[in-house]
N, C-alpha and C positions, 0 to 999 in steps of 0.2 A: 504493500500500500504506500509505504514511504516513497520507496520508487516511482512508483506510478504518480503522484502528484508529483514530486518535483518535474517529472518528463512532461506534464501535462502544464502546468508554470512556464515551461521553458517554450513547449510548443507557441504558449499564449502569447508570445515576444518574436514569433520567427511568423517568415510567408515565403512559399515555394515562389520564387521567378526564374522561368527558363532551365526548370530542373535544381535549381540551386537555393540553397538554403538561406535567406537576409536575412541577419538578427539586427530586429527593432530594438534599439535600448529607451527605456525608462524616461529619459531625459529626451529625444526625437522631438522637431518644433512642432508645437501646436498653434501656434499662430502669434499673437501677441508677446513679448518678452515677458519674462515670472515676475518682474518688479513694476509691471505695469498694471491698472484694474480696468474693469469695464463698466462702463457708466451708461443710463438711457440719453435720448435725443430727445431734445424739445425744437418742434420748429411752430414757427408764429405768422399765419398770411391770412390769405382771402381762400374762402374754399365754395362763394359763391360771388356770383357779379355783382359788384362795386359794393360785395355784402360789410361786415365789420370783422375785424380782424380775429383768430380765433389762436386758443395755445393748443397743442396737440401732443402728447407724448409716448415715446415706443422703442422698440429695442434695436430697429432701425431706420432706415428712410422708407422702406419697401413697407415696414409695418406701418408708420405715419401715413405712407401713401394710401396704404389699403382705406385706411380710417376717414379719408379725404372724398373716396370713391363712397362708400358705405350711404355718406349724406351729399352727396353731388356726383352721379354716376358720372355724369356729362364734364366735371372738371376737365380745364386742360391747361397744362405748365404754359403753353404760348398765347392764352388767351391774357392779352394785358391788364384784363378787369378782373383776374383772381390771381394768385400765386402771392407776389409778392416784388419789389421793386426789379426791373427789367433792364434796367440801366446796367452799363457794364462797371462791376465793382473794381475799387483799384486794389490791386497787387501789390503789398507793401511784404516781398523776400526775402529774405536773411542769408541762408546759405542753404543746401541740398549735399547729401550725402547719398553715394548710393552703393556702401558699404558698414550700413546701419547697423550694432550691433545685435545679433537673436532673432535678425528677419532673416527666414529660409524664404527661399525666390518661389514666386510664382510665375503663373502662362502668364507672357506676354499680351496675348490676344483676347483672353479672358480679362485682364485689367484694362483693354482698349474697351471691352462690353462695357466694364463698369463705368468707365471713363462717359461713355457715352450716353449711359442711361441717369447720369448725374449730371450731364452739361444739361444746361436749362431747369432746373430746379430752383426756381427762385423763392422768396422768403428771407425768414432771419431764423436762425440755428445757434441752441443755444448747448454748453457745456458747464456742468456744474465744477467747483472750486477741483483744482489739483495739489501738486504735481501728477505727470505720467499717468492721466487718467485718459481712455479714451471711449469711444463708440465707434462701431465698425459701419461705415455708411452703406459699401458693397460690399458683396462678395458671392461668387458663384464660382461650383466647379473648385474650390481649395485654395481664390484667389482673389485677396480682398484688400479694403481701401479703407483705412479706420482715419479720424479725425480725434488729435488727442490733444488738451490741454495741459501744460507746463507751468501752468499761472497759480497763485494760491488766492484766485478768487473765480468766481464763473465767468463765462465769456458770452459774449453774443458778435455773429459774425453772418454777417453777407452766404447763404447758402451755394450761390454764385460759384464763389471761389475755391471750391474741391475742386470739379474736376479741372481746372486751369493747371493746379500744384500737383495735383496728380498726371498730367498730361508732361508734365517737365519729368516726373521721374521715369516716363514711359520713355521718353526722348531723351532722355542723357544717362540714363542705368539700363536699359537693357541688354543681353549678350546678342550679337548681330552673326548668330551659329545657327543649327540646326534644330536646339534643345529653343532657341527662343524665350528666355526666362528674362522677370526683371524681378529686383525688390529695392527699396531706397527709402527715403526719408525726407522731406523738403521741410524748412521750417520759417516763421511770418518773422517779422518785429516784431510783434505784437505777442511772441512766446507760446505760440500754439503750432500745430506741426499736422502735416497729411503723413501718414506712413502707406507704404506698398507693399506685400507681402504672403506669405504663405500663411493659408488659416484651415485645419480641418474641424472647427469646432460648429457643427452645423452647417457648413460650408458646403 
């Protein structure tokens, strides 16, 4: 019996590829770095024509969006008279890293999805007090796109401006090989940061 549990332990760390044995160890990324938490999203806009502004809160943008449709099927991000300011926000930079520490890399192309499905998301998004706190805006397929605060108070920020920071680490971190991978880190003035990265946690 001793035998057999620990064979059946060891089993529960390994997976056949290609005939061959990979042991998973214990520590393998899960997404986010261990010294960081995760926090819900609040975003703030119009979720009916030229209706009054509303708070919304959830564990991503997909789940705010769901909440948005629920009471305004007919919503739409390009529709000027709901969302939230449409103007192009400014991009106030700091620096981009795209050797991030504890981010394993994700599909490239899969972060181009998210990229995409978060341009035009207008509103204000808000983030409660940190440090290294964040919320994962995308993620599909193992490859996601968190929005994390570094501040030791809440923030609120222009919706806008994901995927622009996310679109820099698409463009200046990714490997230009056959594997197609990127992960990275871009960070504001303002001490709040986009990360890019590998996530399997519901992913």
């Amino acid at each position: 019996m001793r035998f057999t549990s620990i064979f059946v332990s060891v089993l529960s760390w390994t997976a056949i590829v290609s005939g061959r044995f990979i042991v998973r160890t214990p520590d393998q990324p899960q997404g986010l770095p261990s010294d960081y938490s995760v926090a819900n999203l609040t975003w703030k806009g119009r979720i009916v024509d030229n209706g009054p502004e509303v708070s919304l809160t959830g564990t991503s943008f997909k789940d705010i969006e769901s909440q948005i449709l629920k009471v305004n099927p007919k919503f739409s991000w390009a529709d000027p008279s709901t969302g939230g300011d449409h103007s192009e926000p400014q991009k106030s930079k700091a620096y981009l890293s795209c050797d991030p520490n504890n981010i394993w890399w994700a599909q490239a192309f899969r972060i181009q999805d998210g990229i995409q499905y978060l341009s035009g998301k207008t509103g204000k998004c808000f983030m409660e007090k940190g440090p290294r706190v964040c919320t994962r805006i995308s993620c599909s397929y193992k490859s996601a796109i968190w929005w994390c605060n570094d501040n030791h108070f809440p923030i609120e920020e222009n919706c806008l401006l994901w995927s622009h920071y996310a679109q820099d680490i698409l463009d200046q971190c990714q490997t230009h090989d056959a594997s197609s991978r990127v992960r990275g880190q871009e960070f504001s003035t303002s001490n709040w940061n986009i990360m890019v990265g590998f996530s399997n946690d519901h992913c």
